[in-house]
N, CA and C atoms as a LAMMPS dump frame, in Angstrom:
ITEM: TIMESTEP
0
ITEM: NUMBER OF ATOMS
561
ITEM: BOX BOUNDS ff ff ff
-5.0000000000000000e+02 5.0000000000000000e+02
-5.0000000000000000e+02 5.0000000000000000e+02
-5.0000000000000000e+02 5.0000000000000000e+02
ITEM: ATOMS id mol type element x y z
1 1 1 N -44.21 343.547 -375.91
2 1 2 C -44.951 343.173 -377.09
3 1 3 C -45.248 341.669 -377.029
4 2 1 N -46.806 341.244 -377.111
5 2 2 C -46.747 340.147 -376.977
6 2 3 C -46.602 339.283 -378.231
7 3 1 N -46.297 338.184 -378.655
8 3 2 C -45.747 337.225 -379.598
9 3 3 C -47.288 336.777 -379.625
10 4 1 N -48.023 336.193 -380.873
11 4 2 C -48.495 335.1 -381.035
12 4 3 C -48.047 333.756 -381.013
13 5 1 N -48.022 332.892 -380.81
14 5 2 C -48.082 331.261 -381.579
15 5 3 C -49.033 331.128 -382.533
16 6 1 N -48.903 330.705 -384.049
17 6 2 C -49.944 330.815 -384.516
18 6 3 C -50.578 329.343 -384.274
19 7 1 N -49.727 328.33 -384.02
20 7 2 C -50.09 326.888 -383.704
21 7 3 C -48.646 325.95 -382.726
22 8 1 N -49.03 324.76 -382.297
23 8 2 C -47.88 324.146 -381.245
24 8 3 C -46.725 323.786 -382.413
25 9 1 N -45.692 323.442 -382.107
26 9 2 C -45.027 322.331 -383.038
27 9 3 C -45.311 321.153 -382.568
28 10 1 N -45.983 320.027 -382.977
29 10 2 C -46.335 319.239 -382.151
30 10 3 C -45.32 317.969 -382.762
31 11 1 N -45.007 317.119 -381.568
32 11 2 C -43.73 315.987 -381.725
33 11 3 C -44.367 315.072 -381.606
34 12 1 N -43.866 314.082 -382.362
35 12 2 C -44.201 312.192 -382.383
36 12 3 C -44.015 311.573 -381.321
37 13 1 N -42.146 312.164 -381.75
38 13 2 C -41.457 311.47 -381.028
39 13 3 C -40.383 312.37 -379.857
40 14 1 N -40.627 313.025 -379.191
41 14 2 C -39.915 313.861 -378.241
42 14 3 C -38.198 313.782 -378.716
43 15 1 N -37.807 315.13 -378.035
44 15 2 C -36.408 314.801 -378.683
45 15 3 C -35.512 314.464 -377.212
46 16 1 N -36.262 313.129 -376.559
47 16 2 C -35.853 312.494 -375.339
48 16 3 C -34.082 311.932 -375.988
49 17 1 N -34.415 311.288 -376.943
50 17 2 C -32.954 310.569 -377.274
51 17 3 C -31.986 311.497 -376.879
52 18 1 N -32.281 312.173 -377.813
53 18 2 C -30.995 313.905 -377.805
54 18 3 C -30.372 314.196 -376.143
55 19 1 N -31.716 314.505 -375.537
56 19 2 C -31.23 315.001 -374.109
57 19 3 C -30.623 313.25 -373.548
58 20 1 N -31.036 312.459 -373.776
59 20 2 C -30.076 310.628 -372.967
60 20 3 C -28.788 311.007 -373.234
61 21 1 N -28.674 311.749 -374.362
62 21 2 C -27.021 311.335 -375.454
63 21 3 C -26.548 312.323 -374.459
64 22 1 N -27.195 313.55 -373.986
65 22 2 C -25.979 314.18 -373.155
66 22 3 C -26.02 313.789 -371.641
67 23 1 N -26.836 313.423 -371.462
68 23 2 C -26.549 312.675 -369.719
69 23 3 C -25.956 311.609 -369.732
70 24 1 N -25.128 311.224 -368.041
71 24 2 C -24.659 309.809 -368.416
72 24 3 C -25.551 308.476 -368.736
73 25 1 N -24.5 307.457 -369.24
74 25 2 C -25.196 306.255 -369.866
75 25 3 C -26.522 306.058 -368.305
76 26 1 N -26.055 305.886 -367.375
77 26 2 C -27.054 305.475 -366.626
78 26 3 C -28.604 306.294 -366.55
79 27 1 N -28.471 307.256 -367.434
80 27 2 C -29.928 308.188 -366.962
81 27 3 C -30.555 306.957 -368.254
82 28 1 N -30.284 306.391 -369.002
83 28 2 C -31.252 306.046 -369.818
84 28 3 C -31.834 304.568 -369.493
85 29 1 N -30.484 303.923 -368.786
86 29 2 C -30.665 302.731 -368.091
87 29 3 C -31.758 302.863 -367.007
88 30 1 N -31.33 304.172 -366.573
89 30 2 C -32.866 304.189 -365.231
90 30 3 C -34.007 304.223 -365.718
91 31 1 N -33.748 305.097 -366.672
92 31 2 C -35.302 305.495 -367.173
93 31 3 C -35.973 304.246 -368.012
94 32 1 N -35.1 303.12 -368.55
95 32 2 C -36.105 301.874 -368.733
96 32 3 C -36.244 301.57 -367.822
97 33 1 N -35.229 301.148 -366.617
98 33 2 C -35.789 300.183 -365.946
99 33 3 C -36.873 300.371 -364.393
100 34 1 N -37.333 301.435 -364.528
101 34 2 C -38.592 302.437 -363.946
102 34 3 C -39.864 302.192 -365.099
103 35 1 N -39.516 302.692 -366.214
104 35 2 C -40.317 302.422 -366.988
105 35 3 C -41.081 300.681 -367.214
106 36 1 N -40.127 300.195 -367.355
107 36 2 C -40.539 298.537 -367.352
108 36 3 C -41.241 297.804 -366.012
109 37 1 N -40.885 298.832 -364.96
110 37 2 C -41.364 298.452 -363.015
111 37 3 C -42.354 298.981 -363.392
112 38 1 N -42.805 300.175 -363.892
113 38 2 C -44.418 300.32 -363.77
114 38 3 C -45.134 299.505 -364.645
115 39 1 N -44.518 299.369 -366.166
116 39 2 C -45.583 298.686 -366.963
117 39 3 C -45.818 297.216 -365.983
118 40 1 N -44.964 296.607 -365.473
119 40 2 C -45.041 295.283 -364.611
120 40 3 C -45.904 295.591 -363.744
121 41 1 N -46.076 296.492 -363.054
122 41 2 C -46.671 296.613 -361.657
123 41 3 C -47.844 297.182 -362.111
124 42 1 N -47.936 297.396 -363.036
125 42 2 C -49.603 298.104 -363.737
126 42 3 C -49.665 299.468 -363.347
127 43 1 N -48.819 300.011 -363.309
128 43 2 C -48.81 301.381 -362.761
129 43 3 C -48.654 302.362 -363.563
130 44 1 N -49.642 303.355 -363.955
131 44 2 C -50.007 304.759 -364.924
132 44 3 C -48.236 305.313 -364.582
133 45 1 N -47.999 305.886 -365.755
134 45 2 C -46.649 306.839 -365.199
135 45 3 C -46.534 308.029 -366.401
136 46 1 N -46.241 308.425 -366.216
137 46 2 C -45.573 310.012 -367.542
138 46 3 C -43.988 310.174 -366.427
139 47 1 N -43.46 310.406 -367.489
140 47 2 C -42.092 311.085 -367.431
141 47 3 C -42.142 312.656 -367.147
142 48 1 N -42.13 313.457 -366.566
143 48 2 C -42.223 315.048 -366.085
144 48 3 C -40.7 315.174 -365.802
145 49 1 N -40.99 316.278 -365.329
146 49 2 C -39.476 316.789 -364.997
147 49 3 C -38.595 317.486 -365.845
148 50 1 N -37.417 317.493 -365.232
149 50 2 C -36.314 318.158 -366.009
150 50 3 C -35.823 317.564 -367.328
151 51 1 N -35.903 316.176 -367.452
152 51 2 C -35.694 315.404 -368.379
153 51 3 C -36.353 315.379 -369.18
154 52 1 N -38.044 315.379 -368.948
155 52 2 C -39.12 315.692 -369.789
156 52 3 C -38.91 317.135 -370.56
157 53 1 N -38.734 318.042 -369.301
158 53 2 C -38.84 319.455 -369.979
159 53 3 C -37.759 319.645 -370.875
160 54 1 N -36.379 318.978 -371.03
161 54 2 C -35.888 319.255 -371.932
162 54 3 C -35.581 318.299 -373.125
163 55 1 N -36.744 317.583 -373.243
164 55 2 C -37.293 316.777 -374.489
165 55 3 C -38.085 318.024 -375.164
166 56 1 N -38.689 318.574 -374.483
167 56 2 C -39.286 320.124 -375.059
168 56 3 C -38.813 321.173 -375.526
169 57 1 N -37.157 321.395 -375
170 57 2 C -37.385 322.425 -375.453
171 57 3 C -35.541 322.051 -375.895
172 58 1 N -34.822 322.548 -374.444
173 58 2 C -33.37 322.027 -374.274
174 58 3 C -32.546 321.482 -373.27
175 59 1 N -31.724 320.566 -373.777
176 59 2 C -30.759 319.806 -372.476
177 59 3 C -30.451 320.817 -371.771
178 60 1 N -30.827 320.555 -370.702
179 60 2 C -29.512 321.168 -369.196
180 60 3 C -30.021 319.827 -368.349
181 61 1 N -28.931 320.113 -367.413
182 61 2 C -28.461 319.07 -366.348
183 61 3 C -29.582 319.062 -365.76
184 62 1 N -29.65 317.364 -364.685
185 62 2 C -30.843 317.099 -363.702
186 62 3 C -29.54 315.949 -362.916
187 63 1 N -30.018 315.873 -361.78
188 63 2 C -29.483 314.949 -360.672
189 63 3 C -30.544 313.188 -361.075
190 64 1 N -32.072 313.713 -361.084
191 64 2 C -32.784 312.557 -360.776
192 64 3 C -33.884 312.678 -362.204
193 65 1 N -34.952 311.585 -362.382
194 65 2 C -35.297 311.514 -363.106
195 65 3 C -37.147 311.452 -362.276
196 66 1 N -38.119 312.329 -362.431
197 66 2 C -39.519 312.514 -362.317
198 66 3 C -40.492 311.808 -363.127
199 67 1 N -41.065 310.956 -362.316
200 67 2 C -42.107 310.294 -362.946
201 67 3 C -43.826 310.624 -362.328
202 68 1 N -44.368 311.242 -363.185
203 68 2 C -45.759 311.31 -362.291
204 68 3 C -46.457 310.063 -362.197
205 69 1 N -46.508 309.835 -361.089
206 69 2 C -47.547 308.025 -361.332
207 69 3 C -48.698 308.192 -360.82
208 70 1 N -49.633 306.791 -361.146
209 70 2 C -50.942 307.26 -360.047
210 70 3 C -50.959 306.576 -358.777
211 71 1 N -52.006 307.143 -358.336
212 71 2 C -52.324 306.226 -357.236
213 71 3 C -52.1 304.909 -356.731
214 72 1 N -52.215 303.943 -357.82
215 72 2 C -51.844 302.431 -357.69
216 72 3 C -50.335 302.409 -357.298
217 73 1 N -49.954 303.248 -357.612
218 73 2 C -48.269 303.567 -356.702
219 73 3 C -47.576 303.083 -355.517
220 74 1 N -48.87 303.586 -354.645
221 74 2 C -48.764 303.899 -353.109
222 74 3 C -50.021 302.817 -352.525
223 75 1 N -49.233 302.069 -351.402
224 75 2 C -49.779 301.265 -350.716
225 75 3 C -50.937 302.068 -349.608
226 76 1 N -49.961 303.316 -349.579
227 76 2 C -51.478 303.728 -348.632
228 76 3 C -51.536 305.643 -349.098
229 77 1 N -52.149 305.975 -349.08
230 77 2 C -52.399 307.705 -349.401
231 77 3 C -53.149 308.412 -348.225
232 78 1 N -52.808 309.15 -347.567
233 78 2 C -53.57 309.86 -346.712
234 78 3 C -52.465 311.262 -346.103
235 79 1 N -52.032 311.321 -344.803
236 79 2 C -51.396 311.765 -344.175
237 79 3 C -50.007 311.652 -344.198
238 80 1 N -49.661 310.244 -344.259
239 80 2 C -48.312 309.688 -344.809
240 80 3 C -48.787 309.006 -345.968
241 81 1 N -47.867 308.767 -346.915
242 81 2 C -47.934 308.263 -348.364
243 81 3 C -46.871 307.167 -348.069
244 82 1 N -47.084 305.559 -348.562
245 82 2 C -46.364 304.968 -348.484
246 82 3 C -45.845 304.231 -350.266
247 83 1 N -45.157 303.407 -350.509
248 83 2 C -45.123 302.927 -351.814
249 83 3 C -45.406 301.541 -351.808
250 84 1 N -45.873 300.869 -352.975
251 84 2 C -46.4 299.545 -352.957
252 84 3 C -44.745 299.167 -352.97
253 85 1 N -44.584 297.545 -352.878
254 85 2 C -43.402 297.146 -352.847
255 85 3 C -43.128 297.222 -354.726
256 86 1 N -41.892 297.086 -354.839
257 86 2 C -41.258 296.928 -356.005
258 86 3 C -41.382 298.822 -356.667
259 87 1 N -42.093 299.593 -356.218
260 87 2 C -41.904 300.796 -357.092
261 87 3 C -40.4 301.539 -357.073
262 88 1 N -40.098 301.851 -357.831
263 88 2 C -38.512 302.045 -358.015
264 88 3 C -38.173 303.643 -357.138
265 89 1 N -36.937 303.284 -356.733
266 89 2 C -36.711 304.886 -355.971
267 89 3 C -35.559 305.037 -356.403
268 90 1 N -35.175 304.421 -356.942
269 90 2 C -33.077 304.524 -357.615
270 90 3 C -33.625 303.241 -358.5
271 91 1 N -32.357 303.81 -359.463
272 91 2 C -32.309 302.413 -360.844
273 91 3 C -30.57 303.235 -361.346
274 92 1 N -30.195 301.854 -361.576
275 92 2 C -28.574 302.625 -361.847
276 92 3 C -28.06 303.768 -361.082
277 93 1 N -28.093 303.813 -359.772
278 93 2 C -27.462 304.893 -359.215
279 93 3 C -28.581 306.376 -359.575
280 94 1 N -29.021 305.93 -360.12
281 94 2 C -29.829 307.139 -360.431
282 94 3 C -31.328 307.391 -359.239
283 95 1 N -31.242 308.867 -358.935
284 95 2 C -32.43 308.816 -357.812
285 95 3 C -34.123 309.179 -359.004
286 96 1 N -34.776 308.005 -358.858
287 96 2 C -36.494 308.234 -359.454
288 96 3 C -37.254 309.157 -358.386
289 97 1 N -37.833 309.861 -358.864
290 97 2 C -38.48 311.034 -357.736
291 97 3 C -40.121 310.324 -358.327
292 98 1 N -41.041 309.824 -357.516
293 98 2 C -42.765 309.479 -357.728
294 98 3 C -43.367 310.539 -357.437
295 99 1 N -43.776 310.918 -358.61
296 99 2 C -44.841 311.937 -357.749
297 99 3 C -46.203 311.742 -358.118
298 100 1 N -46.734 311.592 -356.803
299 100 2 C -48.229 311.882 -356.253
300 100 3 C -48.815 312.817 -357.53
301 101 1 N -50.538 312.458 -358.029
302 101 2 C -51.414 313.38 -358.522
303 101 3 C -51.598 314.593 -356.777
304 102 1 N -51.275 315.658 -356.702
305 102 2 C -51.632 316.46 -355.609
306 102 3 C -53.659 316.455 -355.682
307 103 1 N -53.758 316.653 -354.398
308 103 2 C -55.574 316.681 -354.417
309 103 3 C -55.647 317.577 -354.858
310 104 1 N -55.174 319.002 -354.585
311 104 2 C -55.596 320.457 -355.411
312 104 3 C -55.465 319.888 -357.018
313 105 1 N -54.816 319.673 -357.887
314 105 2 C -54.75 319.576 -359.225
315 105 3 C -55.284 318.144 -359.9
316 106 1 N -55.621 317.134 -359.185
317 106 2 C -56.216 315.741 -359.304
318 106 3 C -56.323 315.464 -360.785
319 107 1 N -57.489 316.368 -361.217
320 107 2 C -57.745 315.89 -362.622
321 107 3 C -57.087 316.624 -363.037
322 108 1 N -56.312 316.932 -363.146
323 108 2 C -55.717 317.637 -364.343
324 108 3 C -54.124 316.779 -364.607
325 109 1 N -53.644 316.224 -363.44
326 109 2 C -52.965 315.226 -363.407
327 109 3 C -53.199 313.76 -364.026
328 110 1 N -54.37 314.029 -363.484
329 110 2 C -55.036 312.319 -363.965
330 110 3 C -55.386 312.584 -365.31
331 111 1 N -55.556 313.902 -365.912
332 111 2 C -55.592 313.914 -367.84
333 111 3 C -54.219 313.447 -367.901
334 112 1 N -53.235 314.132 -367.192
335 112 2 C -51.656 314.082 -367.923
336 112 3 C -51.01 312.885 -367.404
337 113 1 N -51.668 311.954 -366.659
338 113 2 C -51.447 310.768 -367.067
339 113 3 C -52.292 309.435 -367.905
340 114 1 N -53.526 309.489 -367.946
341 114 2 C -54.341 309.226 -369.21
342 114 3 C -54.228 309.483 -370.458
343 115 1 N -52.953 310.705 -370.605
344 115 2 C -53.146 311.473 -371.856
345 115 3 C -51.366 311.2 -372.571
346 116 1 N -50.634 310.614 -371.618
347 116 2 C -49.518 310.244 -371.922
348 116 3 C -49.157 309.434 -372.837
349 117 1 N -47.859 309.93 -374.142
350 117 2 C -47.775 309.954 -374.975
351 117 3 C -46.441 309.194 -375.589
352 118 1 N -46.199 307.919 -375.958
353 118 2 C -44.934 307.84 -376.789
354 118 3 C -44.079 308.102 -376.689
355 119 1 N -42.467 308.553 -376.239
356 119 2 C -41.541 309.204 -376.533
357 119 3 C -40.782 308.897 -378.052
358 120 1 N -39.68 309.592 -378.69
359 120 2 C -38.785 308.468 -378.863
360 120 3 C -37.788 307.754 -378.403
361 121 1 N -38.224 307.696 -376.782
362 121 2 C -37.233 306.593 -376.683
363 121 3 C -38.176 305.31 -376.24
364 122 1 N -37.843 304.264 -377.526
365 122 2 C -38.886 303.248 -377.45
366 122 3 C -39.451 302.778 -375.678
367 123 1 N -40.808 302.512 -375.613
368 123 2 C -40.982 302.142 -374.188
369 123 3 C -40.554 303.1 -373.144
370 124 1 N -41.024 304.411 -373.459
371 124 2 C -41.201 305.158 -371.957
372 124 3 C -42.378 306.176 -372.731
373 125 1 N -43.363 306.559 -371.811
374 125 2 C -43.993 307.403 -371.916
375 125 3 C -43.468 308.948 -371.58
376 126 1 N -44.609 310.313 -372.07
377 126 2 C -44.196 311.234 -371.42
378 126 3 C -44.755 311.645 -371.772
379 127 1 N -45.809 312.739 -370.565
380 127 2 C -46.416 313.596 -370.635
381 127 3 C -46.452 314.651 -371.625
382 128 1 N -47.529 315.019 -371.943
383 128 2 C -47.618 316.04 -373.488
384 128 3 C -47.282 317.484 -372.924
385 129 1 N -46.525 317.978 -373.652
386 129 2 C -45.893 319.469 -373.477
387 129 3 C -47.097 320.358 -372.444
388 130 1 N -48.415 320.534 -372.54
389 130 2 C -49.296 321.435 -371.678
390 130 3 C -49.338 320.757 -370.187
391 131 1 N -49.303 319.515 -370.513
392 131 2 C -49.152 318.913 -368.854
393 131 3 C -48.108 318.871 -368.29
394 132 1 N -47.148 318.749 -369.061
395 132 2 C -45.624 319.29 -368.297
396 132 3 C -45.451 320.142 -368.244
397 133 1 N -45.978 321.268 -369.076
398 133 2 C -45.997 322.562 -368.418
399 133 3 C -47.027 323.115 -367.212
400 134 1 N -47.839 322.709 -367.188
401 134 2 C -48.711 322.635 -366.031
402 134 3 C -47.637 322.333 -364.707
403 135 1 N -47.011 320.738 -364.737
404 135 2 C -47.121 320.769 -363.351
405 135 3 C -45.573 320.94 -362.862
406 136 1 N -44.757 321.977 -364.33
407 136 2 C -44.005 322.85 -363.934
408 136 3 C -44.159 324.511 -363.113
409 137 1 N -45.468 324.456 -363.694
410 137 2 C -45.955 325.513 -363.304
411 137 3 C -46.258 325.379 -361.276
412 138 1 N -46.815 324.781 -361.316
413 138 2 C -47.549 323.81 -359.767
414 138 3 C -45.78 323.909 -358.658
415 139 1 N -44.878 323.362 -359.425
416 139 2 C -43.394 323.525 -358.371
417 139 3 C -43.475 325.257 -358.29
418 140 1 N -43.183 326.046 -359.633
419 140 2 C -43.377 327.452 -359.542
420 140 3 C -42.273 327.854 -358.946
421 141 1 N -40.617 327.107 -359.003
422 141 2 C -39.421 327.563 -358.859
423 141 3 C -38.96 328.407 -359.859
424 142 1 N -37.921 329.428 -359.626
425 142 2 C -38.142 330.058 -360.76
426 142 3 C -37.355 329.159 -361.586
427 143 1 N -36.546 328.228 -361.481
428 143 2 C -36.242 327.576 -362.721
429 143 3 C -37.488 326.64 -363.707
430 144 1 N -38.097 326.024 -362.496
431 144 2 C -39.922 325.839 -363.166
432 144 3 C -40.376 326.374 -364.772
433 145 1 N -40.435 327.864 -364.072
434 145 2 C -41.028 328.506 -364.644
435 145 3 C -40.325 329.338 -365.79
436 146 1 N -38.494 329.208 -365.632
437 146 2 C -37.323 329.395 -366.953
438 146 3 C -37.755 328.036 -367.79
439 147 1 N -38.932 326.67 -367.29
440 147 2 C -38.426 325.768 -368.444
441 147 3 C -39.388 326.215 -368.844
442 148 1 N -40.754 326.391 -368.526
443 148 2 C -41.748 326.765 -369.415
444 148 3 C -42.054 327.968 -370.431
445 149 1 N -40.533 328.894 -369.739
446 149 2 C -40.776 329.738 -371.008
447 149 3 C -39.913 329.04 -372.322
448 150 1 N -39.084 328.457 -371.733
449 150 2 C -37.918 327.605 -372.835
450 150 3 C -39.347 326.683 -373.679
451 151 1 N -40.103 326.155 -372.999
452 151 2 C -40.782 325.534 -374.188
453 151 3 C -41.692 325.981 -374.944
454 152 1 N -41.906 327.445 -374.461
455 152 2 C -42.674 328.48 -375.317
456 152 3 C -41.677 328.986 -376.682
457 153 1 N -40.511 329.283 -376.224
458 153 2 C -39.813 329.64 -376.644
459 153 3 C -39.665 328.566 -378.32
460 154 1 N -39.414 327.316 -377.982
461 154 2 C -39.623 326.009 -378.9
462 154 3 C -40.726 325.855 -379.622
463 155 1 N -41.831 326.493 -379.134
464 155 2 C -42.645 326.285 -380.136
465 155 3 C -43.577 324.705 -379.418
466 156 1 N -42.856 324.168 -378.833
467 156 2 C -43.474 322.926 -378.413
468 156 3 C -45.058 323.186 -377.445
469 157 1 N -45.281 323.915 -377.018
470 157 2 C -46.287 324.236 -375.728
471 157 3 C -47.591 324.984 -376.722
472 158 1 N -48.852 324.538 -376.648
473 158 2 C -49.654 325.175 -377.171
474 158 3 C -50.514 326.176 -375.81
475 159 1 N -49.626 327.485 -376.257
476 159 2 C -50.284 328.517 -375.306
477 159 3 C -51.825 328.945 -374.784
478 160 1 N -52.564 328.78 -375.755
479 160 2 C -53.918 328.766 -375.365
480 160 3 C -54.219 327.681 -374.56
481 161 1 N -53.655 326.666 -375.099
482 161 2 C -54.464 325.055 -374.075
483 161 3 C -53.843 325.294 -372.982
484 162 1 N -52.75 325.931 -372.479
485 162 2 C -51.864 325.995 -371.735
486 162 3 C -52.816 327.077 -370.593
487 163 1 N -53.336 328.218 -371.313
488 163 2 C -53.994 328.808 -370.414
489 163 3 C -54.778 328.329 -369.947
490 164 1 N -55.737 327.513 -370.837
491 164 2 C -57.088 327.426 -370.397
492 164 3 C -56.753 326.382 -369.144
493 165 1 N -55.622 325.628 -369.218
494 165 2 C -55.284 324.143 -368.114
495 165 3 C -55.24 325.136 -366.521
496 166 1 N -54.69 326.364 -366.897
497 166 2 C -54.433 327.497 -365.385
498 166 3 C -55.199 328.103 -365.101
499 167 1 N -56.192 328.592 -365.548
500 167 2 C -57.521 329.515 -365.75
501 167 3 C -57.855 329.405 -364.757
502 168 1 N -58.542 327.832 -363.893
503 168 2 C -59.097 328.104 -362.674
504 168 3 C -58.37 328.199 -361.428
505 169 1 N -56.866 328.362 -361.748
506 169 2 C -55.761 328.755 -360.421
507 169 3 C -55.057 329.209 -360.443
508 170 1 N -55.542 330.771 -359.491
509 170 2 C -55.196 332.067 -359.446
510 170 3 C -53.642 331.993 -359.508
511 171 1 N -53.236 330.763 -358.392
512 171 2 C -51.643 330.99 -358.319
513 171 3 C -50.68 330.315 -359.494
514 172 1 N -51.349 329.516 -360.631
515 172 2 C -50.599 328.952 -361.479
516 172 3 C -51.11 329.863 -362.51
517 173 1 N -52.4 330.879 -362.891
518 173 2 C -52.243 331.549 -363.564
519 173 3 C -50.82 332.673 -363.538
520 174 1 N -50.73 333.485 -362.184
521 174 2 C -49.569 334.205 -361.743
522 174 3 C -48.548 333.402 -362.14
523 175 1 N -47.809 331.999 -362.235
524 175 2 C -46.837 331.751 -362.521
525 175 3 C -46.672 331.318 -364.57
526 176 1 N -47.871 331.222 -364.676
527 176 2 C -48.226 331.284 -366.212
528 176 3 C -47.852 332.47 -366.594
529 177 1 N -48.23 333.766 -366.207
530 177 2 C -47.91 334.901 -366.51
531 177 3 C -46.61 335.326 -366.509
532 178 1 N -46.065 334.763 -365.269
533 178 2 C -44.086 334.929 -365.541
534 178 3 C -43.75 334.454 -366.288
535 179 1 N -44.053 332.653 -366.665
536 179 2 C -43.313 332.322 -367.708
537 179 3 C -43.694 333.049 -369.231
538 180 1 N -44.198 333.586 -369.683
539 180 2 C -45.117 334.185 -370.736
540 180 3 C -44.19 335.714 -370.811
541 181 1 N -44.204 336.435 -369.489
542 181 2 C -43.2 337.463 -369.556
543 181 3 C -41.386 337.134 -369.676
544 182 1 N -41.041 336.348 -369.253
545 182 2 C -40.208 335.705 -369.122
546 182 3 C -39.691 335.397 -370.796
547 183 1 N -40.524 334.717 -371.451
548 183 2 C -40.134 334.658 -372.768
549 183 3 C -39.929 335.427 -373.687
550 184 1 N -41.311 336.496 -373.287
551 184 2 C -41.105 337.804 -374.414
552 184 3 C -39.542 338.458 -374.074
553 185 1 N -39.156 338.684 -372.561
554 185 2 C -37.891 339.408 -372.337
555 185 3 C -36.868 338.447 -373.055
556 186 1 N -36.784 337.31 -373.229
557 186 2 C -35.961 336.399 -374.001
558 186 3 C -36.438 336.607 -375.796
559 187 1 N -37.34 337.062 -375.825
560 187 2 C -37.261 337.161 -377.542
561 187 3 C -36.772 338.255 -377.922
């Protein structure tokens, strides 16, 4: 039986604090001081990831912290990808994972970092719930695709925009569709 959404719950302020309070002190220390290396270095960033995804929906554990950045990132892009100097790869012991806009998904990356949003945790951005679900969708692990039903589940993810972002790819529609089944078996 499928569920409607009749609308998103849409957040101000992510409930980023909540998920810091249960990781150690250093995940929050990293995550400024990544955050503060890009605003310095002029570098686009959103927060994605596990950390992101459970500003959406709920805490569980992560090792590292995902930042989608752009291009201005990387000193060179082609075959090998290199990083400009100063972009962060650890901050407090903590490992920063950069990730590349992929060429298959380009713009749709480059919305979800143009389109990046506030958290509440003062001074870090983070991608809006459809773009983190997007390029949860794009990994398509099945834990991926357990967060995106978790943020269906929350209410946070507006399902239609969500489709229409997969519509033109066959293989992230298929993983749209698990997470979507995935939730109903959880309701």
């Amino acid at each position: 039986m499928y569920r409607e959404i009749r609308g998103p719950r849409r957040f101000e302020g992510q409930d980023l604090r909540a998920v810091l309070d249960h990781l150690s002190p250093n995940f929050r220390q990293a995550l400024h001081a990544a955050a503060d290396t890009y605003k310095r270095l002029g570098i686009r960033y959103a927060l994605i990831g596990g950390v992101a995804a459970s500003a959406y929906s709920r805490p569980r554990g992560t090792k590292d912290i995902d930042f989608l950045v752009g291009e201005e990132a990387f000193g060179a892009v082609g075959l090998v990808i290199s990083f400009r100097a100063g972009v962060p790869q650890e901050a407090c012991g903590v490992p920063i994972d950069n990730i590349p806009p992929p060429v298959k998904y380009r713009e749709v990356y480059e919305r979800a970092l143009d389109g990046a949003v506030d958290s509440d945790e003062p001074g870090v951005l983070i991608a809006r719930p459809e773009m983190l679900a997007f390029t949860k969708l794009v990994g398509a692990r099945m834990r991926d695709v357990a967060a995106v039903a978790e943020m269906i589940e929350a209410e946070t993810v507006d399902l239609p925009a969500l489709a229409e972002l997969v519509r033109p790819y066959p293989e992230l529609r298929a993983q749209y569709n698990r997470a979507v089944a995935e939730w109903e078996r959880s309701s």
